[in-house]
C-alpha positions as CSV (number, residue, x, y, z in Angstrom):
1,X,23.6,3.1,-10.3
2,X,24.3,6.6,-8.4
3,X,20.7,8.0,-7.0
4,X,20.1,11.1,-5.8
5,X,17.2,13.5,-4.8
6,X,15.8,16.8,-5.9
7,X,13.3,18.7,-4.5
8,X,12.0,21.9,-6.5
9,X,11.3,25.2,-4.8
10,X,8.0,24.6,-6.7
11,X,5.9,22.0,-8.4
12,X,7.9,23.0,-11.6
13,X,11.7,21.4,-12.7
14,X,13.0,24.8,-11.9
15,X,15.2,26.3,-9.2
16,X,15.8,24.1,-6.2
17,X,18.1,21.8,-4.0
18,X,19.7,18.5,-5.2
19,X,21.9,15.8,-3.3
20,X,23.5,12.9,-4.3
21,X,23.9,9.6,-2.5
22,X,23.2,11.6,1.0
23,X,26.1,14.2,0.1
24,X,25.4,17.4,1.3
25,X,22.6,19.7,-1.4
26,X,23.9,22.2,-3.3
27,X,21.3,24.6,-5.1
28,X,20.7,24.1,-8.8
29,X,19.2,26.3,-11.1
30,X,17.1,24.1,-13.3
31,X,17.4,20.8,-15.0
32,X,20.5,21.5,-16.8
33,X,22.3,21.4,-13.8
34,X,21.9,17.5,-12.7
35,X,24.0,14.9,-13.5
36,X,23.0,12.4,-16.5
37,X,24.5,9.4,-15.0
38,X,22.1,9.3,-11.5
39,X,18.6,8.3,-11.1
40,X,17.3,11.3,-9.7
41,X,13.9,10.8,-7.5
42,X,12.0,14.6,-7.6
43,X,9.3,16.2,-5.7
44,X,7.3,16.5,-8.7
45,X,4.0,14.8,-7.9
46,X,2.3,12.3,-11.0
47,X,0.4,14.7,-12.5
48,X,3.0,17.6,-12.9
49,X,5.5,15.0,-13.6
50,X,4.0,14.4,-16.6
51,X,2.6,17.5,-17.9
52,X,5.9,19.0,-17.7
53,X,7.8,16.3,-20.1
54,X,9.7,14.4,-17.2
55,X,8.4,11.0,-17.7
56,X,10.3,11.4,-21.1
57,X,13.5,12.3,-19.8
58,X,14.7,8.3,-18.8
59,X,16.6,9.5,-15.2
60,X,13.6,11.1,-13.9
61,X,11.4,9.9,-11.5
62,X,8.4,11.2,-10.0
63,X,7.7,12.1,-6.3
64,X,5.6,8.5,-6.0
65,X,8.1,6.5,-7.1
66,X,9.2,4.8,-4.0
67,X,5.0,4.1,-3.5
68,X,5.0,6.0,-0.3
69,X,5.1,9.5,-1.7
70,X,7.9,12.0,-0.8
71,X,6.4,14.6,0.9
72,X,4.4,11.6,3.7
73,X,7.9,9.9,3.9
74,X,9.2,13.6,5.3
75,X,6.2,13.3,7.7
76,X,7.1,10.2,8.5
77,X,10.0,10.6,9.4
78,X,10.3,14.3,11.0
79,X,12.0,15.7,8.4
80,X,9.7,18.1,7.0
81,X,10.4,22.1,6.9
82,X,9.2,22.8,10.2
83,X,11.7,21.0,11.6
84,X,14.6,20.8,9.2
85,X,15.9,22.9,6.8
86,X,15.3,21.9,3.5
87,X,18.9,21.4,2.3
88,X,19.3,19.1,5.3
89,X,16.0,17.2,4.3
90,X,17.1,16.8,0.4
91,X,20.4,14.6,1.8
92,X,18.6,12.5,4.0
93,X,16.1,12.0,1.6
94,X,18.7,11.4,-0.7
95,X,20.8,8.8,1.5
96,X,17.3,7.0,2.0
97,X,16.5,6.8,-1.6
98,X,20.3,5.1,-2.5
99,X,20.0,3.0,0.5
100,X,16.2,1.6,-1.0
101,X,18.3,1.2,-4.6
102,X,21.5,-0.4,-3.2
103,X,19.3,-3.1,-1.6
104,X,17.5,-3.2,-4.8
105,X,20.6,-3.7,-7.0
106,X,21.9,-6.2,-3.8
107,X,18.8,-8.6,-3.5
108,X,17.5,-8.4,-6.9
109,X,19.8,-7.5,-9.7
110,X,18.2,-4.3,-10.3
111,X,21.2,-1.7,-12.5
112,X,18.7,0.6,-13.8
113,X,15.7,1.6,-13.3
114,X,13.3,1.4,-16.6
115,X,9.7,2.0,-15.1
116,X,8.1,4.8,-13.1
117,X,7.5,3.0,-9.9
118,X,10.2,0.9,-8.0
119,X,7.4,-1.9,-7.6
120,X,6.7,-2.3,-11.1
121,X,10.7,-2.8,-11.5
122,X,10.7,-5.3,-9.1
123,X,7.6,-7.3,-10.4
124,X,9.5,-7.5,-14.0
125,X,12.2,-9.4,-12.3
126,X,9.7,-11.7,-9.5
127,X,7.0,-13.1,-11.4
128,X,6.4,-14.0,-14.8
129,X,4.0,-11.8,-16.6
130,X,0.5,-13.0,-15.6
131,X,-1.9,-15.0,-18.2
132,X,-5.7,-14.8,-18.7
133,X,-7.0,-18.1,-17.2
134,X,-10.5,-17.7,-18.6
135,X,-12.9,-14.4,-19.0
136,X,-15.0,-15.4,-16.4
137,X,-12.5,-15.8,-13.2
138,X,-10.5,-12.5,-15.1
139,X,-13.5,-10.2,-14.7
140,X,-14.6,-12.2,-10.9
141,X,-10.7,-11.4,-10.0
142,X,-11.1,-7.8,-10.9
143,X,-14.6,-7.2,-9.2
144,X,-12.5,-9.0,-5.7
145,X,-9.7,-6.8,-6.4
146,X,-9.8,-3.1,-3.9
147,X,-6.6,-1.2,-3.3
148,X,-7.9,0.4,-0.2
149,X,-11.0,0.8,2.0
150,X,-12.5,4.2,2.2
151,X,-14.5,4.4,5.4
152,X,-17.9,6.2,6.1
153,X,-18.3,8.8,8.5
154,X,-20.5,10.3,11.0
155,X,-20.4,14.1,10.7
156,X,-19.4,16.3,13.3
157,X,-18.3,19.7,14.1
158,X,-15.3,18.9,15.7
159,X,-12.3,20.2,13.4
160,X,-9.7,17.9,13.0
161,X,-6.6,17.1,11.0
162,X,-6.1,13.9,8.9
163,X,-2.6,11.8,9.9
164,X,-1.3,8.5,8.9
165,X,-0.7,5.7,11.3
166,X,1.3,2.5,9.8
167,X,2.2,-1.0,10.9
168,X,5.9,-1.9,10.6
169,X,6.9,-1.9,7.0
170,X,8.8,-5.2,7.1
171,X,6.5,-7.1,9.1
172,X,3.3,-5.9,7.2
173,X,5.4,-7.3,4.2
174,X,6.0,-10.4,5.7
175,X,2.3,-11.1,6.6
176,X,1.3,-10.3,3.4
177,X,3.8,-12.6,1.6
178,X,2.7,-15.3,3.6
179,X,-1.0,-15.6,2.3
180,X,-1.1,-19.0,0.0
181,X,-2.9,-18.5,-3.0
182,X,-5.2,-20.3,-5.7
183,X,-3.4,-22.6,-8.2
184,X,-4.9,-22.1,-11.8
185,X,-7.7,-25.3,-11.6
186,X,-11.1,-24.0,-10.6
187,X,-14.8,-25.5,-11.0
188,X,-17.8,-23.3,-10.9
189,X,-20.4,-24.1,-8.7
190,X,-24.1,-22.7,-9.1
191,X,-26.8,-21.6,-6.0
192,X,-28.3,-24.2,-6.6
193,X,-25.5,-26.8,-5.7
194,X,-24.6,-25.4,-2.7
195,X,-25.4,-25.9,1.0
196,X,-28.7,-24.4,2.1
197,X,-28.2,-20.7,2.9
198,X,-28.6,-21.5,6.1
199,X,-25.3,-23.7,6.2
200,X,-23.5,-22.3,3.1
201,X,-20.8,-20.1,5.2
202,X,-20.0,-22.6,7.8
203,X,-19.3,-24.5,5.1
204,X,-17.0,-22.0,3.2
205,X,-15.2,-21.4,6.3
206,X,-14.8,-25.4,6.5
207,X,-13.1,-25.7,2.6
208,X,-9.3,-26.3,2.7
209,X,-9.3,-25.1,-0.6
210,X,-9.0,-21.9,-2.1
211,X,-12.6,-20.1,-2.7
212,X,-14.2,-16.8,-4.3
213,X,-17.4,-16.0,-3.9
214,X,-20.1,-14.1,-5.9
215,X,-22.3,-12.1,-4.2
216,X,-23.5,-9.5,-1.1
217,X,-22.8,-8.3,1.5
218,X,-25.7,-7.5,4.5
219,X,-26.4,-7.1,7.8
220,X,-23.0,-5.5,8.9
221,X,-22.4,-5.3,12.7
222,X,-23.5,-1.8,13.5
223,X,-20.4,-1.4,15.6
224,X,-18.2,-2.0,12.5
225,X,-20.1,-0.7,9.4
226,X,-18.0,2.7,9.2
227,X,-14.4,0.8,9.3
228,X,-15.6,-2.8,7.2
229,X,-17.5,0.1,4.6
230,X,-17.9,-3.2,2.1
231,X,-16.4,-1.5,-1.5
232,X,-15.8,1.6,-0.2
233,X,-13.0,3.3,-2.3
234,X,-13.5,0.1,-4.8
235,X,-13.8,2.2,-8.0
236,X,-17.0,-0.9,-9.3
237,X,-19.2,-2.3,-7.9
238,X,-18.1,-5.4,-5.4
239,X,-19.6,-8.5,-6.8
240,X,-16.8,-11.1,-5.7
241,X,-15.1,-11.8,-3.0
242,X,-12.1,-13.7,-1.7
243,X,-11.9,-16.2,0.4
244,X,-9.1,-14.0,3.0
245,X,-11.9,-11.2,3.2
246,X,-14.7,-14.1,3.7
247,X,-12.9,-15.5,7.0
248,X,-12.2,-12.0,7.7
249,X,-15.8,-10.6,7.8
250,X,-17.2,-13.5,9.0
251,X,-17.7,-12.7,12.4
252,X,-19.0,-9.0,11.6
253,X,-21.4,-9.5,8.1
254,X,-23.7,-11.6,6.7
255,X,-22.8,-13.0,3.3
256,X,-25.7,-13.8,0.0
257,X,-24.1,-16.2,-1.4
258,X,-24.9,-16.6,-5.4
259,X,-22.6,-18.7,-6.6
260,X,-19.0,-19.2,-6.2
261,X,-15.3,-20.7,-8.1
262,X,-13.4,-23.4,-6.1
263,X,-9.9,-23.9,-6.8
264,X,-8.0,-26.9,-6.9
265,X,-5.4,-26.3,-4.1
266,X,-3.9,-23.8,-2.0
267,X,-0.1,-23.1,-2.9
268,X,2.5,-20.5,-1.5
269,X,3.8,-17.5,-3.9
270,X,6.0,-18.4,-6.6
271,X,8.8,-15.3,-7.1
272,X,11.7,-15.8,-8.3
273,X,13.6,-14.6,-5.8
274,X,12.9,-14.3,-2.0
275,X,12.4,-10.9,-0.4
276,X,14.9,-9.5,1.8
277,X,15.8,-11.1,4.9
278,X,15.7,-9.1,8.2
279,X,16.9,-10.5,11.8
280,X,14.4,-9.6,13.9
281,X,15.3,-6.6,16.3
282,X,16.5,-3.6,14.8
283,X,17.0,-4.3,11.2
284,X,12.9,-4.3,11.0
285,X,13.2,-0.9,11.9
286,X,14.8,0.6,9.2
287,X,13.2,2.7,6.5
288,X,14.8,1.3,3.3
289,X,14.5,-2.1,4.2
290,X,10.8,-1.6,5.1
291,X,10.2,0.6,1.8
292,X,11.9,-2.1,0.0
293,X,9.6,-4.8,1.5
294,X,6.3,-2.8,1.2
295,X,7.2,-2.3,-2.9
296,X,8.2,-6.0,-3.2
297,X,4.9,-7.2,-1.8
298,X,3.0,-4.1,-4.1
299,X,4.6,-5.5,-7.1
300,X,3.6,-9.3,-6.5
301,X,0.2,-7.5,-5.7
302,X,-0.5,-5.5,-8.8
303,X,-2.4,-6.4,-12.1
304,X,-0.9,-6.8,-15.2
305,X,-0.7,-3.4,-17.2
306,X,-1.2,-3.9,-21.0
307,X,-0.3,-1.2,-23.7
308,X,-2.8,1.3,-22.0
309,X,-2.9,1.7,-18.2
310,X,-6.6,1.0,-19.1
311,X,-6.0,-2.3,-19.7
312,X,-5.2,-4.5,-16.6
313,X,-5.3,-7.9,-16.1
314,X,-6.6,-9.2,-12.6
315,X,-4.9,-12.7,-11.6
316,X,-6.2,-14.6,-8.5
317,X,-2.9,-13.9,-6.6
318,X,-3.5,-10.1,-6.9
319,X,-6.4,-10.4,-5.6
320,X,-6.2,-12.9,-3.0
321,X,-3.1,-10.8,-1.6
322,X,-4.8,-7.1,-1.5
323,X,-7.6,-8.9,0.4
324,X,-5.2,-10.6,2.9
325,X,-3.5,-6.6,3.1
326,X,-6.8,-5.0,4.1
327,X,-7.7,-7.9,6.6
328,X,-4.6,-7.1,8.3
329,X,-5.0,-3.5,8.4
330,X,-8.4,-3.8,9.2
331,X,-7.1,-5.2,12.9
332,X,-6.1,-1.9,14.0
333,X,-8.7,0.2,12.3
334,X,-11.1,-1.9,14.0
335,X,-9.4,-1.6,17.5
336,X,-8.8,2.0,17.6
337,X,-12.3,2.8,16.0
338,X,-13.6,0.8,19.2
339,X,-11.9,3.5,21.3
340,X,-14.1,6.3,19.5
341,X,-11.4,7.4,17.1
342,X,-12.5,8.3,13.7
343,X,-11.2,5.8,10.8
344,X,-10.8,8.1,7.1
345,X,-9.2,4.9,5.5
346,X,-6.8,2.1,5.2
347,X,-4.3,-0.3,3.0
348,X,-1.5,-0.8,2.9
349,X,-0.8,-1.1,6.3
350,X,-1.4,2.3,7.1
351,X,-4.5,4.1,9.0
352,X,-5.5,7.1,8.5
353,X,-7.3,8.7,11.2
354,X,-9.2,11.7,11.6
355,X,-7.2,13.7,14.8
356,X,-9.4,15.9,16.7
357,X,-7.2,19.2,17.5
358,X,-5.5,18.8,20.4
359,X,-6.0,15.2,21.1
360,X,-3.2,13.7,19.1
361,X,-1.2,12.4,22.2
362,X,-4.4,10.3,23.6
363,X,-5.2,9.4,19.9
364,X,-0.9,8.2,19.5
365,X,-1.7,6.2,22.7
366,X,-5.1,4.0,21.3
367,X,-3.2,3.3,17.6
368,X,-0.2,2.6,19.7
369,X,-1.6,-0.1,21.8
370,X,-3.0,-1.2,17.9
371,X,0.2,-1.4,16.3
372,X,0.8,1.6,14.8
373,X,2.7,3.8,14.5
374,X,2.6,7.9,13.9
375,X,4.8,9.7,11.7
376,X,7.5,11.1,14.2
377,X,6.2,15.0,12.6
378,X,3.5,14.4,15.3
379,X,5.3,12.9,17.8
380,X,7.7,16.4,17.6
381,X,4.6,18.0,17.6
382,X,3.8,16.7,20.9
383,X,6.9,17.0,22.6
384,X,6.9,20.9,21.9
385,X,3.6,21.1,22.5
386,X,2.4,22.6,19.1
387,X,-1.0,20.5,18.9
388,X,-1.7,20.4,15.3
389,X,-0.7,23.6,13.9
C-alpha cells in the first residue's frame, strides 16, 4: 500500500502540493492529478471532508485520520509554515504518514485501509466486535465513559495563547494497555447492602475486584476543582464511575455512593495481537511508532459504532481504559496547575495549557519537570525569541 500526503492551498480538493512516500512535492492542480493506487492522507478537516464528496472517493482520507490531526502534528513537530516551506512540510508529512502505514501493514496485517480513522482499522483486526452484556451495565458503561476533561477557569485579563503539552506517545500507550479490566460476571449491589457511608470508600478502595459505582461527586479539594472538573467535557450527565477514576480521585473528592456493579474478576486485555514493541531508548522517541501506539490503544478504547454513528455501544473495557487515560494525564495537569499554570483540558495524554504571552519558556520548564512535552513550534519560538506571535 503506497501512501502519500496532500495538503490543499485551501480547505477545498483544489490546487495544492502532493508527495508520495516522503518524495519530494510536486504541485497538482486538483484531484485528477493523484494517483489511484496510494492512500492519500489530506488537509481537509472532517467537516469539509465530507461536504465536498471525499469520504466517497475510497483513497481519501481526512486531515484526522491519523487521530492527532495534521495541522497539531506540524506543530508538533516544527514543521509548520513559519518555519518550513510548505513543499518541504508535505514530504515529511508524507514520509511520516508511510512510515505509521508500513508499521501498520508490519505489526498487524493491515493492506488497505477501509475506514476513516487508522484506529478504527486497527480495532477491526484486535478485538472482536463488542456484545451487549445487559441494558443496565450498557447504559452505566456509557454514563463512565468521557473522552476528555474540560477544565474550569478563573477569568483573567491576561491574554494568552492555548498550546499542547503531551506525554510520550509510546509510553502513554503502554500505561494505558496495561490497565486490567472487568470480565463479563457482575452482581448489583443496592445502598442498602453496602458499608455505612461512613466506611463504603475504604471499602471500595479495599475490593480486588473490578467495581463501578453509581453516584456523585462532592466536596472536591479546592486546590484541584478547576483540573479534576468532574464531567467536564462529558457530553451527559456523569452518573457512573469506574473503579481507575475512584482510586484516582480518592485522595481529592468525596464520593455518594448509590449503588454500585461488582465484577467477577480483574483480567488483562484480550487483542489479538500485541502492540508494537519498542526497546527502550530511542525507539520511544519516534513519531510513527508513538502515533501508531496512541491509535492502537484509541481503537481498544472506543465504543462500538452501529449502522449510525448515533448508535454506540459502551463495553466495560472502553470505559475502564479512557478512565485509566485521564488518571494518567491528570498527573501532570495536576502538577503544573500547582505551579499556577492554567489547565484548558486533557486526554489523551496531552495538556493543554493556557500560555500567558511571553511566559512560554517558564511555562516549558513547569510541564517539563511534569512530563511533557511542548510541540518543538514553541520550542523554535523560544530560541529566536518570537514569544507567541
Amino acid at each position: 500500500m503506497r501512501c502519500g500526503c496532500v495538503v490543499f492551498d485551501e480547505q477545498r480538493p483544489e490546487s495544492g502540493w502532493a508527495s508520495i512516500e516522503g518524495e519530494p512535492a510536486t504541485r497538482i492542480k486538483g484531484l485528477g492529478d493523484l494517483r489511484s493506487d496510494v492512500l492519500w492522507w489530506t488537509s481537509l478537516e472532517t467537516t469539509n471532508f465530507y461536504h465536498s464528496g471525499m469520504s466517497r472517493i475510497a483513497n481519501m482520507r481526512n486531515a484526522d485520520y491519523l487521530r492527532t490531526p495534521m495541522a497539531a502534528l506540524k506543530d508538533e513537530m516544527g514543521i509548520t509554515q513559519r518555519f518550513i516551506e510548505v513543499n518541504k512540510s508535505v514530504s515529511i508529512l508524507s514520509e511520516v504518514f508511510s512510515r505509521v502505514m508500513l508499521l501498520a501493514e508490519m505489526h498487524y496485517g493491515i493492506k488497505q485501509s477501509k475506514q476513516q480513522k487508522l484506529s478504527d482499522d486497527l480495532r477491526t483486526i484486535l478485538i472482536p466486535k463488542d456484545v451487549s452484556i445487559s441494558e443496565e451495565m450498557d447504559q452505566a458503561c456509557e454514563l463512565a465513559y468521557q473522552a476528555f476533561v474540560k477544565c474550569t477557569k478563573n477569568p483573567g485579563r491576561v491574554k494568552t495563547k492555548n498550546v499542547q503539552f503531551k506525554r510520550n506517545r509510546y509510553q502513554h500507550a503502554m500505561e494505558v494497555l496495561s490497565t486490567p479490566v472487568p470480565g463479563r460476571k457482575f452482581e448489583y449491589v443496592p445502598q442498602h447492602k453496602l458499608p455505612e457511608k461512613s466506611d463504603v470508600l475504604s471499602w471500595i478502595l479495599e475490593l480486588d475486584r473490578p467495581v463501578m459505582i453509581q453516584g456523585a461527586v462532592a466536596h472536591v479539594s479546592q486546590a484541584f476543582s478547576n483540573v479534576i472538573s468532574f464531567g467536564g467535557g462529558s457530553p451527559h450527565r456523569r452518573g457512573w464511575i469506574t473503579h481507575p477514576e475512584i482510586v484516582a480521585l480518592s485522595e481529592f473528592v468525596h464520593f455518594d455512593v448509590q449503588s454500585l456493579f461488582l465484577f467477577d474478576h480483574y483480567e488483562p486485555i484480550k487483542a489479538n495481537i500485541d502492540p508494537p514493541y519498542v526497546d527502550p531508548g530511542f525507539g520511544m522517541l519516534s513519531i510513527s511508532i508513538g502515533l501508531l501506539a496512541e491509535n492502537y490503544w484509541v481503537g481498544i478504547a472506543s465504543p462500538e459504532v452501529g449502522k449510525t454513528n448515533t448508535q454506540k455501544l459502551y463495553s466495560p473495557r472502553v470505559s475502564w481504559l479512557r478512565a485509566s487515560d485521564r488518571s494518567l494525564t491528570m498527573i501532570p495537569a495536576m502538577k503544573v496547575h500547582a505551579e499556577g499554570v492554567q489547565v484548558s483540558s486533557y486526554s489523551l495524554g496531552s495538556v493543554s495549557i493556557d500560555v500567558p504571552y511571553g511566559n512560554l519558556e517558564n511555562v516549558m520548564e513547569i510541564a517539563g519537570g511534569a512530563g511533557l512535552f511542548p510541540p518543538l513550534s514553541s520550542q523554535e519560538d523560544v530560541l529566536i525569541q518570537e514569544g507567541l506571535a
